[in-house]
C-alpha positions as CSV (number, residue, x, y, z in Angstrom):
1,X,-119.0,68.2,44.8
2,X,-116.8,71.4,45.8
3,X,-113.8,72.0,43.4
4,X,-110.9,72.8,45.2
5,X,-108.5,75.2,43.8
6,X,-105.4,76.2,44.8
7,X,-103.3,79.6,44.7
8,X,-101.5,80.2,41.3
9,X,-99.0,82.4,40.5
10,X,-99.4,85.1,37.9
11,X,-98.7,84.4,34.3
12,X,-95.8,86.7,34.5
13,X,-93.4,84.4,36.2
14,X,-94.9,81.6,34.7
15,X,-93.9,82.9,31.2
16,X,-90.4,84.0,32.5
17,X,-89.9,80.8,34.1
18,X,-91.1,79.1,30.8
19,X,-88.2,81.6,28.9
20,X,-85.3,81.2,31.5
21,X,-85.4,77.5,32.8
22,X,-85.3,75.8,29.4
23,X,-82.5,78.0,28.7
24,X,-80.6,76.9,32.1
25,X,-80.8,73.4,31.5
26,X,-79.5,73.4,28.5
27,X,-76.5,75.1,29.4
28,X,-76.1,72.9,32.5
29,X,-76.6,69.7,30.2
30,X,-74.1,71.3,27.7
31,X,-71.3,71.7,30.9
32,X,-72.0,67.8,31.9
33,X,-72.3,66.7,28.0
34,X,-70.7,69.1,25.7
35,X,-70.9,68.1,22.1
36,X,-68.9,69.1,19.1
37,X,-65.0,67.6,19.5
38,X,-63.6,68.7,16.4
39,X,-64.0,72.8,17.8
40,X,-61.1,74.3,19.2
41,X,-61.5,75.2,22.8
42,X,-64.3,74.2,25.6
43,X,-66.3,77.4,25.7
44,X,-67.4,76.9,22.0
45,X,-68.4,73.6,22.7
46,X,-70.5,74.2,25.2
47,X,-72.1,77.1,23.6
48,X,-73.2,75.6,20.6
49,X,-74.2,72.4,22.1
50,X,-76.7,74.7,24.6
51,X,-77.8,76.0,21.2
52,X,-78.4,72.9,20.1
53,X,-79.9,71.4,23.3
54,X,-82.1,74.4,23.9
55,X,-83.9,74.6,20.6
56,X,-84.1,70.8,19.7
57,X,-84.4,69.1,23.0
58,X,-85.8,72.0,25.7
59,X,-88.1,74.3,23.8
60,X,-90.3,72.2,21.9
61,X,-90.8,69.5,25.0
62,X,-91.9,72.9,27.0
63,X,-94.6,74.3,24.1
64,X,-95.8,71.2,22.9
65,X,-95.8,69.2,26.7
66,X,-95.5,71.8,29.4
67,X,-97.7,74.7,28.5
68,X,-100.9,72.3,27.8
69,X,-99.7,71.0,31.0
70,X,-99.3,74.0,33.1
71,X,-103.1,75.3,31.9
72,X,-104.2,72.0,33.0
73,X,-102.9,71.7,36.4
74,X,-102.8,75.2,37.1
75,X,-105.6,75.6,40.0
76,X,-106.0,71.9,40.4
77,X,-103.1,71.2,42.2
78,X,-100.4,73.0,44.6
79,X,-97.5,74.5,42.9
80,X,-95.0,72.8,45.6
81,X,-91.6,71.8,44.8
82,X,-92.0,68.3,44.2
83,X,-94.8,68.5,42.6
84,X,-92.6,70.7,39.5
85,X,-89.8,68.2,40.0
86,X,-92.1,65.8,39.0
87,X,-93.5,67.8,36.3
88,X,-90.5,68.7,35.0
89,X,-88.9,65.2,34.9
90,X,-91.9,64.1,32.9
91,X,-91.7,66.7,30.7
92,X,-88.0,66.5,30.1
93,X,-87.7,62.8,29.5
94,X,-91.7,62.0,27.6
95,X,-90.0,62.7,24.4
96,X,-87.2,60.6,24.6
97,X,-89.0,57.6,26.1
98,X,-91.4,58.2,22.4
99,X,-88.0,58.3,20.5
100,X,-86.8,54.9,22.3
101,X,-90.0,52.5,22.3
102,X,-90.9,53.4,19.0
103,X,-87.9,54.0,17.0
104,X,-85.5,52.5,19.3
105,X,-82.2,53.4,20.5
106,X,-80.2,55.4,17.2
107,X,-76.7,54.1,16.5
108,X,-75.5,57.6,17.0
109,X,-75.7,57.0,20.9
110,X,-75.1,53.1,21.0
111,X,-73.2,50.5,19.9
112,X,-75.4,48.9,17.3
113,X,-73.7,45.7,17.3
114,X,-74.1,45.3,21.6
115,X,-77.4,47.2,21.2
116,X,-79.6,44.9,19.2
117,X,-79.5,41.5,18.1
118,X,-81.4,40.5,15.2
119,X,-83.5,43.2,15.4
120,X,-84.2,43.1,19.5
121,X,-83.1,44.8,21.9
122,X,-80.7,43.8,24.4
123,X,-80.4,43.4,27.8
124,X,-77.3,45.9,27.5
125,X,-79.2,48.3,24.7
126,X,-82.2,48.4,27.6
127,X,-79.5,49.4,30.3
128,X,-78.4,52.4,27.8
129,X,-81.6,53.2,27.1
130,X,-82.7,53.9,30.8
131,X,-79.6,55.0,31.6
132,X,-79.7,58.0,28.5
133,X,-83.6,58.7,30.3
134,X,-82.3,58.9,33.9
135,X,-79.8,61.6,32.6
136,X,-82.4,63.6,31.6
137,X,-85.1,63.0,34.0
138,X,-82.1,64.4,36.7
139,X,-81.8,67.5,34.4
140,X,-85.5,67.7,34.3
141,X,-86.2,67.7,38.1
142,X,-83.4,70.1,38.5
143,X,-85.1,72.3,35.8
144,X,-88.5,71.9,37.4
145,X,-86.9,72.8,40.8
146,X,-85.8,75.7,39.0
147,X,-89.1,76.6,37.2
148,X,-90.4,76.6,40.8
149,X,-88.0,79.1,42.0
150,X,-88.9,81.6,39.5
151,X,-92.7,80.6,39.2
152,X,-94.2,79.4,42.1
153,X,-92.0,79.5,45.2
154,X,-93.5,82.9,46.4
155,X,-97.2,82.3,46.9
156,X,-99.1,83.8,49.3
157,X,-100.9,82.2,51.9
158,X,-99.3,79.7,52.8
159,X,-96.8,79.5,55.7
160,X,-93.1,79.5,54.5
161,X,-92.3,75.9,55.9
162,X,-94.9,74.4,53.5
163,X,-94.3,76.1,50.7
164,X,-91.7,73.3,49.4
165,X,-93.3,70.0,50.3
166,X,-97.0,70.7,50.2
């Protein structure tokens, strides 16, 4: 049977998407979420929560999930718009989703006592728990819409209209 491959986009937007979006979303997450209360004014909290964001929670997720992932799919399957929203989402929120089945929810983010009861989790620890994953699956299809953008979004032919749902 034929293999059917797709057009792909050359590895130098793929690396500078890999550099910028990552980047992005952590400063957008860092403007919804900012971090750090005790430091004086709003631009520094923001700033070093991106920090914080982009090295802990966007770069790894990206080396260790969405390289392996782009080398996969990369031929195999069109590089449309939903397809990296999906991507991204997945990438974005995999970790997390780890973090929370097999360690469970960290008191840092809950309230232990509403959270778990003898050692189960809640009904309301569940809601918290999908509710911390839809956060950043929206960040994640917003950064995959981005990566995209930079990456994918000018590919040749194919006519313009179904460049972003194909």
């Amino acid at each position: 049977m034929a293999v059917t491959t797709f057009p792909s986009t050359p590895w130098w937007r793929i690396a500078v998407a890999l550099i910028v979006v990552p980047l992005v979303a952590s400063f957008a997450f860092a403007i919804y979420s900012p971090a750090y209360e005790g430091l004086p004014n709003m631009r520094e909290r923001v700033i070093r929560t991106a920090v914080v964001v982009a090295f802990f929670g966007a770069y790894p997720p990206i080396v260790v999930l969405g390289i392996p992932l782009i080398f996969y799919l990369r031929g195999r399957v069109r590089a449309s718009l939903a397809n990296c929203a999906i991507a991204g989402a997945s990438v974005a929120t995999f970790p997390w989703l780890c973090l929370i089945v097999f360690f469970g929810p960290d008191e840092a983010w809950t309230n232990d006592h509403i959270t778990y009861h003898n050692g189960m989790m809640t009904l309301w620890g569940l809601l918290e728990a999908v509710e911390l994953l839809a956060e950043i699956a929206v960040f994640g299809i917003a950064a995959g819409a981005l990566f995209w953008l930079i990456a994918a979004s000018g590919l040749k032919n194919r006519p313009p209209l179904k460049k972003v749902f194909e």
